[in-house]
N, C-alpha and C positions, 0 to 999 in steps of 0.2 A: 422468338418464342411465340408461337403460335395463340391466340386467345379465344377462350373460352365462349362457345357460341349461350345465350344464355334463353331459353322458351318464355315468352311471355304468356302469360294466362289472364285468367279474364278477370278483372276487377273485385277484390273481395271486403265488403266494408257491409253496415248496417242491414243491406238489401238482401242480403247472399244466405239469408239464415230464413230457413221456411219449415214447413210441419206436415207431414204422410196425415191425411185426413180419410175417412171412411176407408175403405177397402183395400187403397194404396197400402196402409199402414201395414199387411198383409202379401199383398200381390207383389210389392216392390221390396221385400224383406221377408220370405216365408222363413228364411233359416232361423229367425230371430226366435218365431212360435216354434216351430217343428224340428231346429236342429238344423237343417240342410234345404237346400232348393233341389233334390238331388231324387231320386230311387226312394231311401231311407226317411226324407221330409215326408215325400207322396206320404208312405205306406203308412206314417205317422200319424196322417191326418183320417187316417182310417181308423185308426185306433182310439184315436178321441169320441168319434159317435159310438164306436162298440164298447164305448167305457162307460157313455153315460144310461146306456141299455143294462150295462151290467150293475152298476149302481143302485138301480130301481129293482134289476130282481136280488141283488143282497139286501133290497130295505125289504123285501118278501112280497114285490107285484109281479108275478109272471114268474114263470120256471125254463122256460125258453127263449132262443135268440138264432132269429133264422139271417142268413147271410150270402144274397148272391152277386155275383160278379161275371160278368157278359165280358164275350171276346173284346167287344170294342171301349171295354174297360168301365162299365158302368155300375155304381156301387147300389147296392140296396144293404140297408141294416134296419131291420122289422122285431121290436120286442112286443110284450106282452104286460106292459104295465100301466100305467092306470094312462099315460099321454102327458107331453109336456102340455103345461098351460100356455096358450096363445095368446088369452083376448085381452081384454082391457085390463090395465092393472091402477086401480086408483091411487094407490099410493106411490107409484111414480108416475102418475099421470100419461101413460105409453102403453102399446101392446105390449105383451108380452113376447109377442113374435119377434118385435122390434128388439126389443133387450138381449134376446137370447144370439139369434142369430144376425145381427147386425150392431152389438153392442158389445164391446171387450170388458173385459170384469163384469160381466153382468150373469147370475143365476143363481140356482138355489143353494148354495152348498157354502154359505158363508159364519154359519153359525152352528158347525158339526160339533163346536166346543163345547155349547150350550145344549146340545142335544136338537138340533134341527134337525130336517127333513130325513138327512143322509146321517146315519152316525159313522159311519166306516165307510168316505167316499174315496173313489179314485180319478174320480174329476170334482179338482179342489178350485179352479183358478179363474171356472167363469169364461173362459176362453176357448176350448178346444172347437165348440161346435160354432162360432160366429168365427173362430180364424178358419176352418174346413167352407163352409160357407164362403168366404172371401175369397178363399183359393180353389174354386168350382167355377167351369165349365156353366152348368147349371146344378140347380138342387132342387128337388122338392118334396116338401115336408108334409107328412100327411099325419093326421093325429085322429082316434077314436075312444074317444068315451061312453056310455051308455046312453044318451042324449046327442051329439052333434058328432059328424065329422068334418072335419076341417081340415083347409088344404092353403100353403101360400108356396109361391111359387121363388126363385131365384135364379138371379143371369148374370152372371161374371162381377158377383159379389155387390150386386143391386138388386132391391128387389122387383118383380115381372108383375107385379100386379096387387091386387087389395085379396086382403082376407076370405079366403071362401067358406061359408057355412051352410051344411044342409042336414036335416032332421038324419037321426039313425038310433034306432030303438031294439039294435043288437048284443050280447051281452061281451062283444071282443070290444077289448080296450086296448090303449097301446100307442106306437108310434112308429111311422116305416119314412125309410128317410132313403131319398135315391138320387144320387149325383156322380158326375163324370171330375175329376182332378183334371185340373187344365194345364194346357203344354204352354200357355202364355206364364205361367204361373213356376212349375214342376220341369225341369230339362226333361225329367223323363214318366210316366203314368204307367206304366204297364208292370202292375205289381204282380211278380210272379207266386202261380201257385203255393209254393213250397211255407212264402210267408202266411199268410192268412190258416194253413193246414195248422202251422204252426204256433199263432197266434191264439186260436180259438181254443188249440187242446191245452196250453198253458190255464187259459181259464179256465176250462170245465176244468183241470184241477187244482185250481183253488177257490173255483166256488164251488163245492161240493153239491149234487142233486140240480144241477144248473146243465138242461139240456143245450147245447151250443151247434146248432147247423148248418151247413154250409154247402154250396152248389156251385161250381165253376165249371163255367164256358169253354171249352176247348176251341184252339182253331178251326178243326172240321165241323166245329155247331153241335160235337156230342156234350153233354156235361159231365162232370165226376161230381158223385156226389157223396160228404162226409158227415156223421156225427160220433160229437163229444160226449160224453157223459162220465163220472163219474161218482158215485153214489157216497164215497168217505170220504172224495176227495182227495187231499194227499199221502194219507194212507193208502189207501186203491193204489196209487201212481208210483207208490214206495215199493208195497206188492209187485206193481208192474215189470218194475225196473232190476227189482231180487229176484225175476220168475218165482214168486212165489203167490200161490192164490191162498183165500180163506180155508180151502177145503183140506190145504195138505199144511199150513200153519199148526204148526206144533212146536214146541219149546223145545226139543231134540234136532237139532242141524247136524248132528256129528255124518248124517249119512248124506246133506245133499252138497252136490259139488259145486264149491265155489263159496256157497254161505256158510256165514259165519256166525249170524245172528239173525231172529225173525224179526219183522220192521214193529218196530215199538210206536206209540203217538201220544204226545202229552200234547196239554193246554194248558194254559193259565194265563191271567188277567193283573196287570199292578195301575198302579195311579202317580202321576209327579208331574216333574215341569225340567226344563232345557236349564232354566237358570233362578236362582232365587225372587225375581220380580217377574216371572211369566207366569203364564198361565197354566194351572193345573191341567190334565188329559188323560184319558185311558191309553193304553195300549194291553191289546187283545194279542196273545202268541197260539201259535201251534208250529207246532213243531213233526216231523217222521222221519225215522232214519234204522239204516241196517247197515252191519258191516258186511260187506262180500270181497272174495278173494278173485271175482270175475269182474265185478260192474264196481266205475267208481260214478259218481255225480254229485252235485251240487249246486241247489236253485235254491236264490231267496227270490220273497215276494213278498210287498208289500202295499196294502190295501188293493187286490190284484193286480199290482204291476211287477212285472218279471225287472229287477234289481238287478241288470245284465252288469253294471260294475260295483255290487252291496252297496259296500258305506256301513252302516251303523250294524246290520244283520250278522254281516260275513264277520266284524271284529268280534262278535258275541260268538259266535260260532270258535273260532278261533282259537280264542284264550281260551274257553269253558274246556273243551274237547280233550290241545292242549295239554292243559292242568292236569286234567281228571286222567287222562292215561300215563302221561308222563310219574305222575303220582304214585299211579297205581305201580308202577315197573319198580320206582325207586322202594316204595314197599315193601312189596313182594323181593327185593332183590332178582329182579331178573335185567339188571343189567350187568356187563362184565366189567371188571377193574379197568376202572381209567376212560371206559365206554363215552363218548360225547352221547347227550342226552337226543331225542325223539326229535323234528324239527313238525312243523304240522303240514307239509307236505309227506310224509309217510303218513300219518292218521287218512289224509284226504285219499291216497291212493289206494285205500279200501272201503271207502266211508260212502252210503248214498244218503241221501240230507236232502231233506227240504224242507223252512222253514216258510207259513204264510201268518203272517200279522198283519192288524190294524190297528192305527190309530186315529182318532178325532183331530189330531193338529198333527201333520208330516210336513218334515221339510225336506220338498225335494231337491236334487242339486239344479234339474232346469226344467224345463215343461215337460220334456219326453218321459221323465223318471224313471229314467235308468237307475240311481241312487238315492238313497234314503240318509241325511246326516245328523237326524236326531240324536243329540247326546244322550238324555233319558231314555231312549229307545236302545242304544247301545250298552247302558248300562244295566236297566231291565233287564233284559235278554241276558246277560252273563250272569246276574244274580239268578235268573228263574233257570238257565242252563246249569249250573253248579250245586244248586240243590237236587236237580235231577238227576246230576250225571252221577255223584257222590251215593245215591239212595239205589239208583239202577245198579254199581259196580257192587256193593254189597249184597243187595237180594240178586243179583244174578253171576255166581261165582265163576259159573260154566262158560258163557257169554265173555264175561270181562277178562278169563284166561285165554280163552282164545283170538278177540280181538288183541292184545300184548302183543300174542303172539305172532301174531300176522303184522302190526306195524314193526315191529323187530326187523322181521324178515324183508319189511320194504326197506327200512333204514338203513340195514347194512346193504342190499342188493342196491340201493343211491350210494351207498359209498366205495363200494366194487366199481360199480360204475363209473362214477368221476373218478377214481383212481386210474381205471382200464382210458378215460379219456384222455388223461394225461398224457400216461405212455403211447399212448396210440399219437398224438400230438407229435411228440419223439419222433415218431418212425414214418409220420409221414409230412415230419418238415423238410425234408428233401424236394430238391427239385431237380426237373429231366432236365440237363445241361451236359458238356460235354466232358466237365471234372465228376458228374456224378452219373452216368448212362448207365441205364435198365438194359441185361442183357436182351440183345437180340431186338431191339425194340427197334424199327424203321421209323423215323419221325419224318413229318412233311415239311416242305418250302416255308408256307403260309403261314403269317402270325396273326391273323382273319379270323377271332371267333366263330366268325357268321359261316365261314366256310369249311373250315376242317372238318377231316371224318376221320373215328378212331375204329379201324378194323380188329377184333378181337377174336383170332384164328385158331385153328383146330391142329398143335403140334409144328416142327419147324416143318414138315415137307410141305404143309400149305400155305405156309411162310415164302419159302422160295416163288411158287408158282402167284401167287397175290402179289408179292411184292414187284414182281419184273411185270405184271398187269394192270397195275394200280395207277393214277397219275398222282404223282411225287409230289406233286404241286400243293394237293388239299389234302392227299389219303395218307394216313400214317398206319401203319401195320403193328400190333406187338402179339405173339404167339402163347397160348396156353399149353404149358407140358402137360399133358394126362390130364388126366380128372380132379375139378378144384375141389375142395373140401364143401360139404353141405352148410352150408353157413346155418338153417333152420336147426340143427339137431348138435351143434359145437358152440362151446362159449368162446367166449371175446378173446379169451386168454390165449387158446386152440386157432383161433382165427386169426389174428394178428401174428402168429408167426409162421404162416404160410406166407412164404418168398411171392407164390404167383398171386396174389389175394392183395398182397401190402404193393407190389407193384402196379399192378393194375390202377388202386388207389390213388398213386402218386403219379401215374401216367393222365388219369381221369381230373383230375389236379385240382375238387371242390372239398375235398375233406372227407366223413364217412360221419352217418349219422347212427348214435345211440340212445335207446331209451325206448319210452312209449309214445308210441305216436311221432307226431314231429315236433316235440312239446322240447325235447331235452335234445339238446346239440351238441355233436361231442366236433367240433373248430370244423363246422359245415360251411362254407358258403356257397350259397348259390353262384354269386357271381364270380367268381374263380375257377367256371368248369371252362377247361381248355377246348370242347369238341362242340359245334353243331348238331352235329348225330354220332351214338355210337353204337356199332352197327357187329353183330356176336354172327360170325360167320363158321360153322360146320359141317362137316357132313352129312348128308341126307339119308342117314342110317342110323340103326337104336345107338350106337358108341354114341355116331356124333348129337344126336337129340339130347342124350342124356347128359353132354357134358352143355349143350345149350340152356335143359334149364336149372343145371348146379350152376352160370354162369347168370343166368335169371335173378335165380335167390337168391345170390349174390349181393344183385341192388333191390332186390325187394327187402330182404333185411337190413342193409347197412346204406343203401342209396335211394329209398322210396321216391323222393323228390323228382328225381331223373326219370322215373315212371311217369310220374302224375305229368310232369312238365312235356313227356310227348319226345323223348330227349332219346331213348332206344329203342332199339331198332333189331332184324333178324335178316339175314340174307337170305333169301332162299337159292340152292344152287340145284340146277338140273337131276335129274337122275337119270334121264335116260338123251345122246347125242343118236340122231341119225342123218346118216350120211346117204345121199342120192344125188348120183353124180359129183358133182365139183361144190354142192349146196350143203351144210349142214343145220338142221333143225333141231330145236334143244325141245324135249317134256321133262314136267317138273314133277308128273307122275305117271301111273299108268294109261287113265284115261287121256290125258294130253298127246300122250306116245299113240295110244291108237287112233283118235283123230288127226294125227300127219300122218299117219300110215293111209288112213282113206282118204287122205285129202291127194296124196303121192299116188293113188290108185295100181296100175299095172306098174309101172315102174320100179326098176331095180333100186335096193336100197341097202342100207347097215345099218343093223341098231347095236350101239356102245353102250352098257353098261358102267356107269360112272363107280368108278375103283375109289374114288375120295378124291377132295381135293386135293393132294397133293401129285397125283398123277395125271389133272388136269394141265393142258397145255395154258402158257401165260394170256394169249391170245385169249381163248375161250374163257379165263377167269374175266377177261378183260370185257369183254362182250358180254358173258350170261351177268357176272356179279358186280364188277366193281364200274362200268360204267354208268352213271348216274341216266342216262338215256334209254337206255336198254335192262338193266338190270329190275329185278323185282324185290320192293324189301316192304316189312311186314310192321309196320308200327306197332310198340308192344305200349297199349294204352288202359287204366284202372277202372275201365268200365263197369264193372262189375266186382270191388274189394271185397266184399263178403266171399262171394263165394271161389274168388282166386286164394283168399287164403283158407277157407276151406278144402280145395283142394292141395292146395302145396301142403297143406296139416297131414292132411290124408296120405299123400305121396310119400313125401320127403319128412314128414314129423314123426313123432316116437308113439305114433297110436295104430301097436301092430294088429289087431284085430281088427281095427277098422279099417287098413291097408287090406287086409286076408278078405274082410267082407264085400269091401269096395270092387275086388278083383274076381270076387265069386260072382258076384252080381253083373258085374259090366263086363269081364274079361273078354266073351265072344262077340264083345262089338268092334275086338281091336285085331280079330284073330286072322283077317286078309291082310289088316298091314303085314301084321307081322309073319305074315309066306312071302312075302314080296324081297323078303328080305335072308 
């Protein structure tokens, strides 16, 4: 019996135990302060300095907060408030410089209970801007007040020199703070645009009249340049998101499409404590929210920090909503006999919401504060929620019949749904094997995820002529009879029992996804798809387009994944062969076809007109299309979602005048194709 080799390691006793001192504490642990050493650490430590800017103007110094960012990743964050203090602090005997950005727990925000500096901070911890510091490249801190400007400098979480002071008798105060996040420090720095866009407009709304601007560096040395503003705040932003502005807000929705109701905003303020021996605290609420049959959302926020996993906001939210609608149905009698009640995922899928509150003592879950777990706060909020929802359902009849009605309609449309998932489950627990074969269906050698290609052909005659071209090895063939049903304008029910629709499915072998978005999965997996590529081969004519993209919408409705993931594919096949001499040359179109004509010059030649694939020889399938060497195929990639299902709406959806419009407007751009043909 063989014995176990066993690793000796290094001596562990009294000596072995040591302590992260100045900077280490930071550089050699950033996940600990920031969450991660990662992308999302970096972008974190950004967020600390732009918090404690935003802090000073909710105590009311400064109305702005400018923010640029250089290609080679260098930060500036420049407010407009009165300056951190520097200098000597007597009562700890130290600068102040020293405390802030080289001392952890150390600043002003410790006595927000008491009514200190900050009443409603969102840098509670004394930490953000000495751990950003410690994890810099460099830093340097430049402060103005109406008397001195002052400047101390930092280098990889040490500081570069002594305190600099010089006379300055201008009336800008403030504090601009510019440093590089270091790769010794961060795996990666290069925070993309998208966050910071996104970061800044969060706070212009929830700090209302809090100008937020921003400037980033593009690769080429151009900049883009962004501002925030919002003037209500998260009313503006509730507006924003119901398309509705002040100017067309009016208490009658019955005419515009989608709303349901105009965005309401309450406040109110309670007082208490987490547990009978703590400490008393404010907590400040506002609240905005509208129901629409278009837009759903929901953001909390508290003391401006976007609460990406709630906590104490989202269960107030919740139960309050919940209750008050649920309530309202059983009232009113507008449920059916025996009906299972409301869940709060129908409320949410018409619901836009956002709540921002403060309080003087929050407990967050970790530094980043993502979640808020104040008991009191959680229960605040549903007492100040249920007096308002209760008061709002009675003075507004019009409103609270309609929102009913609209969560009804989600309710049972989720329970259509998981029902239709079920059966759909059913029918496509089958698998291609030799006791259960898909007519017609050619499958290949290869059990090689990596490698297989699923050809999805235009009728059996391009069946025959693909399949003797094909190598058998990777390519699997299975034929579409006629034209598949429009999946955009058919329900689930209509869809599922189309024979070519449900095979194709079980040929494709991940499942089929249902719902909104990719949020609700009717037995998807990703990892269960049998093909590398699958690749919709027809003919190069309106027949075969048109059944290309009812084969399209297909996986745009029921297989989006397959998109996004880069997963299909379109063959392109010849249209025009010319033959000269013993050579033939393939065009994909007309111009291709007349450039080999002049490239053939005097020379005798034929030009074939391709009849369909099925009347292509095996050979030539095998050369133009199916050999991976020579063939052309067209990746069909989500580049652009908005406006591919704007036009599949257009095309293939049930909006005929805008089909009638679309065609008046465009139709003579498409009128050579279609002579060609």
């Amino acid at each position: 019996m063989a014995q176990e080799k066993k690793t000796k390691t290094a001596a562990y006793n009294d000596q072995s135990i040591q302590s992260l001192k100045g900077a280490d504490r930071v550089r050699k642990r950033p996940g600990v302060i920031f969450g991660s050493d990662g992308l999302d650490g970096c972008a974190h430590s950004f967020f600390e300095i732009l918090s404690n800017s935003i802090d000073e103007a909710r105590a009311g110094f400064g109305d702005r907060i400018l923010v640029s960012v250089t290609r080679d990743d260098i930060i500036t964050v420049e407010d407009f408030g009165r300056g951190i203090p520097l200098d000597w602090n007597e009562k700890e005997g130290r600068f102040n410089w020293e405390l802030i950005f080289c001392e952890l727990y150390a600043g002003g925000k410790y006595d927000n209970a008491k009514g200190g500096a900050y009443q409603y901070s969102l840098g509670l911890n004394g930490l953000g801007a000495c751990a950003t510091q410690y994890s810099s490249e460099f830093m340097e801190v430049e402060v103005f007040n109406r008397s001195t400007h002052y400047r101390i400098d930092f280098k990889k979480g040490e500081v570069a020199g002594d305190l600099q002071k010089e006379p300055y008798n201008r009336r800008r105060t403030g504090t601009k703070i510019t440093w590089r996040p270091d790769l010794d420090v961060f795996t990666e720095i290069h925070i993309p645009e998208s966050y910071f866009v996104d970061v800044m407009r969060r706070q212009a709304v929830v700090n209302g009249g809090l100008t937020l601007s921003l400037r980033y560096q593009k690769e080429d040395g151009a900049w883009n340049e962004y501002s925030f503003l919002y003037k209500e705040g998260i009313l503006d932003y509730v507006r924003e998101l119901a398309e509705i502005t002040p100017e067309n807000e009016v208490n009658e929705t019955e005419g515009k499409v989608g709303t349901l109701t105009v965005p309401v905003f309450w406040e109110g303020e309670k007082r208490g404590k987490d547990r009978e021996d703590k400490t008393e605290y404010d907590v400040r609420m506002e609240v905005s929210f509208a129901f629409s049959a278009k837009t759903q959302r929901l953001e909390y926020y508290h003391n401006s920090s976007w609460l990406e996993h709630g906590g104490s906001p989202e269960k107030a939210v919740k139960s309050s909503f919940l209750r008050a609608i649920d309530g309202y149905l059983k009232n009113g009698g507008k449920y059916n006999k025996n009906e299972q009640k409301i869940s709060f995922q129908d409320v949410e899928d018409c619901l836009i919401l956002v709540t921002n509150c403060f309080s003087n003592i929050a407990s967050f879950s970790d530094q980043t504060k993502k979640e808020v777990t104040n008991k009191f706060i959680a229960e605040a909020m549903t007492e100040f929620f249920d007096e308002k929802l209760e008061i709002y359902f009675t003075e507004n009849p019009g409103d609270a019949d309609r929102i009913a009605t609209q969560v009804l309609i989600n309710k049972r449309s989720r329970e259509s749904a998981e029902s239709a998932r079920v059966n759909i489950k059913k029918k496509l627990a089958g698998t291609v094997d030799v006791t259960n074969r898909i007519e017609k269906f050619a499958n290949c050698r290869s059990k090689d995820k990596e490698l297989r290609e699923l050809y999805i052909v235009e009728g059996d005659s391009a069946l025959g002529s693909c399949k003797l071209g094909r190598d058998a090895e990777f390519q699997a063939i299975i034929p579409v009879r006629g034209k598949t049903l429009n999946c955009l304008k058919c329900g689930y029910d209509r869809i599922f029992k189309s024979e070519i629709i449900v095979d194709l499915l079980r040929i494709i072998g991940c499942g089929v996804e249902i719902g909104k978005g990719h949020k609700d999965l009717a037995q998807f997996n990703y990892d269960n798809l049998k093909w590398n590529k699958i690749i919709i081969c027809t003919d190069a004519d309106e027949d075969g387009y048109q059944i290309r993209t009812l084969i399209l919408t297909m996986f745009y409705r029921l297989l989006p994944t397959l998109i996004e993931k880069g997963r299909v594919y379109i063959a392109e096949s010849p249209l025009f062969e010319i033959v000269c001499k013993d050579e033939s040359y393939f065009a994909y179109d007309e111009k291709e076809k007349q450039e080999i004509i002049e490239k053939l010059g005097n020379q005798k030649y034929v030009v074939h007109r391709s009849k369909g694939l099925g009347e292509n020889e095996p050979e030539m399938m095998r050369k133009t299309t199916m050999n991976p060497a020579t063939r052309r195929l067209i990746r069909i990639m989500p580049e652009d979602e908005a406006a591919t299902r704007e036009m599949f709406e257009i095309l293939l959806g049930d909006d005929l005048e805008g089909r009638k419009r679309y065609i008046s407007e465009n139709g003579h751009l498409y009128v050579d194709l279609a002579d060609a043909y």
